[in-house]
C-alpha angles and dihedrals in degrees: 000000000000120000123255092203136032128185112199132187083336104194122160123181120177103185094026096249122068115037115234083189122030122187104329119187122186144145131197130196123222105270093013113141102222127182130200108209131199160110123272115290093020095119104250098125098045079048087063099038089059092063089044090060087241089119133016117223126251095218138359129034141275118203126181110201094348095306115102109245093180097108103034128101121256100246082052083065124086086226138100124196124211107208133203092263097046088224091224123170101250091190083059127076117240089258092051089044093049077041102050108082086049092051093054081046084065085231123166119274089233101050082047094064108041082048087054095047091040090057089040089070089044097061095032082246093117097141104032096093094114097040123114119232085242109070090045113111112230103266085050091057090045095052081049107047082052081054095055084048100054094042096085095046101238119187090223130050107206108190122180114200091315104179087037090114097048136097114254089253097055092040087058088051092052093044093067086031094057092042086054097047089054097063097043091060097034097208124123123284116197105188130196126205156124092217110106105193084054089054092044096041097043114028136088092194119022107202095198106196131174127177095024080293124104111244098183137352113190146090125329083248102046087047086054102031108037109027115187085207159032093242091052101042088049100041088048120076114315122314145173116220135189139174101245134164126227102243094180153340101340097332126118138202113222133159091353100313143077122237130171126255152178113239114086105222123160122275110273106014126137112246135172112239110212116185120173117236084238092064095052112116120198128202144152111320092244099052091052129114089203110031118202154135139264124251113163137017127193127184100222088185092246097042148357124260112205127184124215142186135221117176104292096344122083119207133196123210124192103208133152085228125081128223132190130256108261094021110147106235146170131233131216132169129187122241093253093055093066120080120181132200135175111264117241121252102288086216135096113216125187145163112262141170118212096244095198130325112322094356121097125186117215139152107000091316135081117214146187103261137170104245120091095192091124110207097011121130117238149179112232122206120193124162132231089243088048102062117075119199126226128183087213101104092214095041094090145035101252129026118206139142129267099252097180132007129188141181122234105180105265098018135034113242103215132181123198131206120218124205093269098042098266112156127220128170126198134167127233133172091221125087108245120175137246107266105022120148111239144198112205120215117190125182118245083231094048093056103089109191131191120194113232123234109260108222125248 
């Protein structure tokens, strides 16, 4: 089957500088469901907005069907967005704002309304022709507002954040509504949001991005089961996640033990281990592999969540029986509840100049170094372990906000965002929050620089 949309080299810039989107790839088959996934600020939107026409991209192509669309107006693509907000006209009753786009078409009044009561069935909405906007409870604008969009049989859905404005309950209710209506029209739906139960319950392909950069496309259940990454695996679903090191065929050393596992990766690599709290087996202290205490236990209404330590690590089980706080258990996890991957290089690298002797500029900072070749370009090394955070403004040599932040069993793993976009991680055994405004030290020793080659 041929795609309808590729994305291809997908970059957008706004101010000329930092990328919102980077070189996003990405290709979509008629009637396919497809979810982009991600937290606030990740580019997803301005990724949709791009095939909508709202936005052109700085760099890269988008075809529908083989032809590049890139450059072509939105009311030139056979395609219709529902926004957040629903943009309804309040002053129009529900069946003139299904009808308005067929009216400017100049389209018979007889073909209109049997298009308005045709889309009517489809979105549960037949007899609410005369009805104001007004008096339609939020779930009921959103079904119309769907209805406005498939009128005019587009062959994409584009749908931002759609259930965004509704209560838990009612969002529940839409999800399974949406997905049905899906396969009822069998066009194309393209979905933005941060939600991931909405990606897992309605997709048939979850894009997960972060930092305008896809982390991850496939199934639901390869997203949830089989993560590339840290980020993914933390930001889907629940997971535990520790720093571990592969110690033979297929057999892995994590918070002080060695289990078995799946995934073949080569003697002696650093992985993260990510096991979901679901896949947690407790048993008798003295039958565990991990041995531990318990320390916190939540009723979830369909399970418990109990949390456990083990020395340094912290570890979170999903289970229907109970426990008490300061219980002595042991731990145990099957072989298929443990996924691997190798663990990302542990060490920032930037572009730098030598401002004067011992002091290096990068990355937005300037900072105390051992090198006294004064002018000179350099590459400067420093490692996660290496950056310490402080919420005085003047301590270090860079402030920036924490962008992203995961757990990884006995540290935190942070990345801060500089004023003009620059990325460093760092690890930190204390709990910091998202958003917080830091100031960066970093140790002269700690600052590792390499000259750069001059050109002849």
């Amino acid at each position: 089957m041929n795609n309808i949309i590729e994305l291809k080299g997908i970059g957008k810039s706004f101010d000329g500088s930092e990328y919102i989107v980077r070189d996003f790839n990405l290709t979509i088959k008629p009637g396919e469901f497809v979810t982009l996934l991600g937290p606030s600020g990740c580019g997803k939107t301005t990724t949709l907005r791009m095939i909508a026409g709202f936005e052109t991209p700085t760099e890269g192509s988008i075809f529908l069907d083989g032809k590049d669309i890139s450059r072509i107006p939105p009311y030139m693509r056979p395609v219709n967005t529902v926004f957040q907000r629903y943009a309804l006209f309040s002053h129009l009753n529900v069946y003139d704002n299904i009808a308005f786009g067929l009216k400017l078409k100049k389209m018979p009044k007889r073909d209109i309304t049997e298009k308005v009561r045709r889309v009517l069935e489809v979105v549960d909405m037949e007899g609410f022709e005369k009805r104001r906007i007004s008096t339609l409870s939020g779930g009921q604008q959103q079904r119309i507002a769907i209805a406005r969009a498939i009128v005019n049989e587009p062959e994409i859905l584009l749908l931002d954040e759609p259930l965004g404005a509704l209560d838990l309950k009612m969002r529940k209710e839409m999800q399974l509504e949406l997905k049905s209506m899906h396969e009822r029209l069998g066009i194309t739906f393209i979905y933005v949001t941060h939600d991931q139960e909405e990606a897992l319950t309605m997709s048939d392909k979850v894009v997960v991005m972060a930092n305008g950069l896809i982390q991850q496309t496939g199934t639901p259940e390869e997203i949830y089961n089989e993560p590339n990454n840290a980020f993914v695996a933390d930001f889907i679903g629940k997971s535990n996640i520790f720093n571990g090191e592969m110690t033979g065929y297929k057999e892995v050393s994590f918070c002080g033990a060695s289990f078995e596992e799946l995934d073949d990766i080569p003697l002696h690599t650093e992985v993260d281990v990510v096991v979901r709290p679901e896949d947690v087996i407790l048993v008798p202290y003295d039958e565990g592999a991990i041995k531990g205490e318990v320390t916190a236990v939540t009723f979830k209404g369909i399970h418990y969540e109990i949390t456990i330590e083990s020395g340094k690590n912290e570890i979170v089980v999903q289970r229907t029986k109970s426990a008490s706080v300061g219980d002595k258990v042991g731990i145990i996890i099957e072989p298929d509840g443990i996924h691997c991957m190798e663990r990302e290089i542990s060490v920032n690298c930037f572009d730098g100049v030598i401002t004067r002797k011992n002091r290096v500029a990068f990355a937005d900072g300037e900072f105390e170094c051992e090198c006294a070749e004064e002018g000179k370009n350099v590459k400067v090394y420093i490692r996660f372990n290496d950056i310490r955070m402080s919420d005085d403004e003047d301590a270090g040599g860079v402030c920036g906000n924490i962008n992203s932040l995961i757990y990884k069993g006995d540290h935190y793993n942070y990345t801060i965002k500089t004023k003009n976009g620059y990325e460093y991680i760092l690890n930190d055994e204390y709990l910091w929050n998202e958003n917080d405004y830091v100031s960066l030290i970093i140790p002269k020793e700690a600052i590792r620089i390499e000259l750069l080659q001059e050109e002849a």
